[in-house]
C-alpha positions as CSV (number, residue, x, y, z in Angstrom):
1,X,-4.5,64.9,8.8
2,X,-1.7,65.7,6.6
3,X,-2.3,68.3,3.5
4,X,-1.5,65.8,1.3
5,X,-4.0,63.2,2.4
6,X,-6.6,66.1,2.4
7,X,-6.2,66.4,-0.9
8,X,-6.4,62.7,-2.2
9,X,-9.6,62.8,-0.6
10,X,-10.7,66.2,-1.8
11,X,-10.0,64.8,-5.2
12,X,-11.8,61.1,-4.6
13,X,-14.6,63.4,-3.0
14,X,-14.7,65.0,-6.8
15,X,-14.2,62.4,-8.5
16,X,-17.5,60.4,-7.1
17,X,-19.2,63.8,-8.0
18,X,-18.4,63.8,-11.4
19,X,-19.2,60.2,-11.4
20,X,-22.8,60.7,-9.7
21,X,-23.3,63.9,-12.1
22,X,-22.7,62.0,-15.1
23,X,-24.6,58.9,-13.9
24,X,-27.7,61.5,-13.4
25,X,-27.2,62.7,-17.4
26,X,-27.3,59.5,-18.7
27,X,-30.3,58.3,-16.9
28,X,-32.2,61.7,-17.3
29,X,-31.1,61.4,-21.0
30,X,-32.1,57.9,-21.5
31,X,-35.6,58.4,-19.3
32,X,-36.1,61.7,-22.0
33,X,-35.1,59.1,-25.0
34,X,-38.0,56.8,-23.6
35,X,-40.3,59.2,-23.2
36,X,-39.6,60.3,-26.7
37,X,-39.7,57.0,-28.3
38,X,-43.0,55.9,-25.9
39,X,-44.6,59.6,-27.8
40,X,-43.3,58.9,-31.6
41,X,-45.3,54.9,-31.2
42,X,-48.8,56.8,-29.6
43,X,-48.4,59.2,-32.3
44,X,-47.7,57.1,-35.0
45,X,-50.8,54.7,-33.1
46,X,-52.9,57.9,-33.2
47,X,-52.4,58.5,-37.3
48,X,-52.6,55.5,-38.1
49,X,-56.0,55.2,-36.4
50,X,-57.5,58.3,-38.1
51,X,-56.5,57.0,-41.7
52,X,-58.1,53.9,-41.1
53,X,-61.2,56.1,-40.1
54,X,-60.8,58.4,-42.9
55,X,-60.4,55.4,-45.2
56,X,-63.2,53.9,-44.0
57,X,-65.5,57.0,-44.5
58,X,-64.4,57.4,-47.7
59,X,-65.6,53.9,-48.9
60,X,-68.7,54.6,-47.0
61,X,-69.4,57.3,-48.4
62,X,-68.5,56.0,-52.2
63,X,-70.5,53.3,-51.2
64,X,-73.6,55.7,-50.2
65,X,-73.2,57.3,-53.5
66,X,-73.1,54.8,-55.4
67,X,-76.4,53.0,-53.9
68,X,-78.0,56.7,-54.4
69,X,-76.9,56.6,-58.0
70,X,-78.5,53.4,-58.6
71,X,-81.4,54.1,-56.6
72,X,-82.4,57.2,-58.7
73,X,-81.5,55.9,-62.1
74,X,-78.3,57.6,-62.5
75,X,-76.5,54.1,-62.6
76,X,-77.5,50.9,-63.9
């Protein structure tokens, strides 16, 4: 095998590596974008959950004080 020829496929050889290399980035970048995006909605899920519980407290509890108001006079 001629040098030459040696080096066309040294440099294919190379070539497919940078290929496979930059094929393994983008999916490992786009699996890490996933990930992140799959986080931010359980997150957001999460938050959203406990304000509705806080809210819902909070009118219990108004609601709690209110009937104890009217219950010992306070309101009418």
């Amino acid at each position: 095998m001629s040098s030459k020829s040696f080096q066309g496929l040294k440099e294919q050889a190379e070539g497919a590596a940078k290929d496979a290399a930059n094929a393994l980035g983008q999916a490992t970048q786009d699996a890490v974008n996933q990930i992140t995006e799959a986080s931010q909605k359980a997150f957001d899920k999460a938050s959203k959950t406990a304000q509705d519980g806080v809210e819902k407290v909070a009118g219990q509890a108004a609601e709690a004080m209110s009937g104890f108001g009217k219950k010992s006079g306070l309101k009418k």
